[in-house]
C-alpha positions in Angstrom: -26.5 164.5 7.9 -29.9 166.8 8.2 -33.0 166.0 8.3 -34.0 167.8 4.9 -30.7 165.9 3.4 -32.3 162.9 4.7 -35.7 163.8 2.8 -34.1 164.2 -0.5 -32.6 160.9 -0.6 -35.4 159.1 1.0 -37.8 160.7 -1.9 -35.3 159.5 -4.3 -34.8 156.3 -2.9 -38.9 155.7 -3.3 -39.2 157.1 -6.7 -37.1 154.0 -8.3 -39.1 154.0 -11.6 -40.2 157.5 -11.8 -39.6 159.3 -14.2 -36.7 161.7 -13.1 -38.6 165.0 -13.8 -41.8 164.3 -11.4 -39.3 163.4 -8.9 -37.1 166.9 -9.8 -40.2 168.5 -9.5 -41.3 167.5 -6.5 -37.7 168.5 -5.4 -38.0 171.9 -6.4 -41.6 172.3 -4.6 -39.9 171.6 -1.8 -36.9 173.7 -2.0 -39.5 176.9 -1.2 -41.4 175.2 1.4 -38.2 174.4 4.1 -37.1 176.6 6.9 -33.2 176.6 5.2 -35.2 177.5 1.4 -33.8 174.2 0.3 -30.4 174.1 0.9 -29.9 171.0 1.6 -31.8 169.3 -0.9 -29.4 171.9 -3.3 -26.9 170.3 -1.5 -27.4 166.5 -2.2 -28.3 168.0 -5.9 -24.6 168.8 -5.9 -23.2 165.9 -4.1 -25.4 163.3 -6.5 -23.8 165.3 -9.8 -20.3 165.3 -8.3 -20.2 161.8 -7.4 -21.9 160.7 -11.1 -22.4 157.1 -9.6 -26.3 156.6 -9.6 -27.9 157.2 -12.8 -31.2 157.9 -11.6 -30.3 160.8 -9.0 -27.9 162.5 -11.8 -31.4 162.4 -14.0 -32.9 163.9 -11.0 -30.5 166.6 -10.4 -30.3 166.9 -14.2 -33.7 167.8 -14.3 -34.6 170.2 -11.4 -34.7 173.6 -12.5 -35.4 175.9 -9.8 -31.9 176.5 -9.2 -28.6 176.6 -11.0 -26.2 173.7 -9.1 -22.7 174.6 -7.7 -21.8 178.8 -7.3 -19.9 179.0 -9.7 -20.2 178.4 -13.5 -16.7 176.7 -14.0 -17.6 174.4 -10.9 -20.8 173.3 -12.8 -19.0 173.0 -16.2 -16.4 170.9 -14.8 -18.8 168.5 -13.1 -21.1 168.5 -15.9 -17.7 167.6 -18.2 -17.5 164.7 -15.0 -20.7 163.6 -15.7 -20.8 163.4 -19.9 -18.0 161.6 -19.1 -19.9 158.2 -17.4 -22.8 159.0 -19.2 -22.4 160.5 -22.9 -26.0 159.9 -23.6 -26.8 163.4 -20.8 -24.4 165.9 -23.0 -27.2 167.1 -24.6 -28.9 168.1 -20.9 -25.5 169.1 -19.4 -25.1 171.5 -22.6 -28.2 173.0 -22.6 -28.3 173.9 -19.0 -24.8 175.4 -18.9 -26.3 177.2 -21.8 -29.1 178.4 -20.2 -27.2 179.9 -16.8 -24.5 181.6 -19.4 -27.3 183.4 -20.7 -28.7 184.5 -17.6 -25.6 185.7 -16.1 -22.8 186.1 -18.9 -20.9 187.8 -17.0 -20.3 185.0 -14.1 -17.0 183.6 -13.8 
């Protein structure tokens, strides 16, 4: 595990009552400030979405909007399908980000 990997999760971990936008935000301040241009804190975006297990970091991820999670559209509409699934009440988040990286690429697979 990284060091930046590390940071994400320790910022999460201290932001218990937050709300999860401040906390995205911060996120994505710091994903232009590290030597790797936030990889790894893209990474634990991922990993928190995939695994759908902690509501608070799918909020998190949910909300950070520097970056588009996963390469691929049809990786993030099937985890975002994952997600709605445990938590119906995010559909309207999942669907309007999906939305909003068809219309910036519609041509991505």
């Amino acid at each position: 595990m990284s060091a930046t990997h590390d940071l994400a999760d320790i910022i999460v971990d201290l932001s218990v009552g937050a709300h999860p936008e401040a906390v995205a935000g911060a996120l994505d301040s710091l994903i232009w400030c590290l030597a790797d241009n936030g990889h790894q804190i893209m990474l634990a975006q991922e990993r928190w979405l995939r695994a759908a297990q902690d509501k608070h970091r799918v909020e998190i991820a949910l909300a950070m909007n520097e970056t588009f999670p996963f390469q691929t559209l049809a990786e993030m509409s099937s985890v975002f399908s994952h997600v709605c699934s445990v938590w119906p009440e995010l559909e309207t988040h999942c669907d309007r980000t999906l939305k909003e990286r068809r219309l910036q690429n519609p041509t991505a697979p």
